[in-house]
C-alpha positions in Angstrom: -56.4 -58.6 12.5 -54.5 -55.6 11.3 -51.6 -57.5 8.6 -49.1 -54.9 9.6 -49.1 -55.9 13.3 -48.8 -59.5 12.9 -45.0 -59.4 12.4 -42.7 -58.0 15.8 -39.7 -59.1 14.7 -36.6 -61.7 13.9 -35.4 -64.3 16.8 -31.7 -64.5 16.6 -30.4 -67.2 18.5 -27.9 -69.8 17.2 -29.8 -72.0 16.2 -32.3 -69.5 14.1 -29.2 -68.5 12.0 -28.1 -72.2 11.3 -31.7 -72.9 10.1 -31.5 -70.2 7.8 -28.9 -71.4 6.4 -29.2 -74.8 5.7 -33.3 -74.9 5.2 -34.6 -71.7 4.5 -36.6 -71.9 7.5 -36.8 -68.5 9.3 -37.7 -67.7 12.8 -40.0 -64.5 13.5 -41.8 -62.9 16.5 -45.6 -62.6 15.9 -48.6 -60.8 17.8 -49.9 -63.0 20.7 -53.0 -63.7 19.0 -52.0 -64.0 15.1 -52.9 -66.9 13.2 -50.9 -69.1 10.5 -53.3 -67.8 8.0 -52.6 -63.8 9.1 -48.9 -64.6 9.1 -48.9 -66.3 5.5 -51.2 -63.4 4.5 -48.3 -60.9 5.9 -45.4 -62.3 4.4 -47.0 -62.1 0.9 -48.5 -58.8 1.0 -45.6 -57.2 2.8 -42.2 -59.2 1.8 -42.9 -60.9 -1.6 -42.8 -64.3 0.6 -44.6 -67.8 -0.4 -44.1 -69.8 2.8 -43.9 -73.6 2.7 -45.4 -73.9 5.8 -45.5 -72.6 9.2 -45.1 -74.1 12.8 -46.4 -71.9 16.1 -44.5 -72.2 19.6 -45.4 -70.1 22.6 -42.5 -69.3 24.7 -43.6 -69.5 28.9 -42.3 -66.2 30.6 -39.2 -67.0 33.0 -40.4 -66.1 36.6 -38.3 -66.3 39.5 -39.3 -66.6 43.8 -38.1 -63.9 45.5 -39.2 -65.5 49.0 -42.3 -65.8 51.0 -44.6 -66.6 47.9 -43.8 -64.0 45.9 -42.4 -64.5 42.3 -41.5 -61.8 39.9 -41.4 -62.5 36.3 -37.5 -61.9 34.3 -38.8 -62.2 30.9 -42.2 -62.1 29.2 -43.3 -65.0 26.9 -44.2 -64.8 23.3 -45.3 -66.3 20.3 -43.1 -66.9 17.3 -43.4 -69.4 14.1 -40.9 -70.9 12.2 -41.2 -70.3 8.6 -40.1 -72.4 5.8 -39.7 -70.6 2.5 -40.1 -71.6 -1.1 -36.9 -72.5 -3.4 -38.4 -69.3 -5.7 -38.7 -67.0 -3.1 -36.0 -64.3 -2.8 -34.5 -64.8 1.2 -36.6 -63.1 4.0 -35.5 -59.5 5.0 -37.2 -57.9 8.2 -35.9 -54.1 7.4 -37.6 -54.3 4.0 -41.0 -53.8 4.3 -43.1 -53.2 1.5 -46.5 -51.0 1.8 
């Protein structure tokens, strides 16, 4: 897979920013079929990043019934992994991205 598509993006929710704070554990959007090993590849070729380790969820999309068996869907589902960081590693910054 193509390293420079594996990251989409932060997730900034509440709880995201407290882990950040507290254990250097950062929350990012990956490409549906990225792998621990691409990410871990992406955050040291692009950001300077040695990650601890790295745990996968898949978010379900929220659907909805709109009557007589039909459903449409409100919000898609993705991937994202939570990332913990090294102590020596300099914190994570999306908007900096090293070719």
């Amino acid at each position: 897979m193509d390293l420079s598509r594996v990251i989409v993006g932060p997730v900034d929710t509440e709880k995201s920013e407290r882990m950040k704070a507290s254990d250097r554990t950062y929350t990012i959007r990956v490409a549906p079929n990225a792998t621990k090993i691409d990410v871990r590849n992406a955050l040291r070729k692009f950001y300077d990043i040695e990650a601890v380790s790295l745990r996968v969820m898949r978010t379900n999309s929220k659907t909805r019934a709109v009557g007589r068996g039909r459903v449409i869907t409100k919000k898609k589902g993705f991937k994202k992994m939570m990332v913990t960081i090294s102590e020596k590693s300099k914190p994570l910054d999306i908007a900096n991205f090293k070719i």
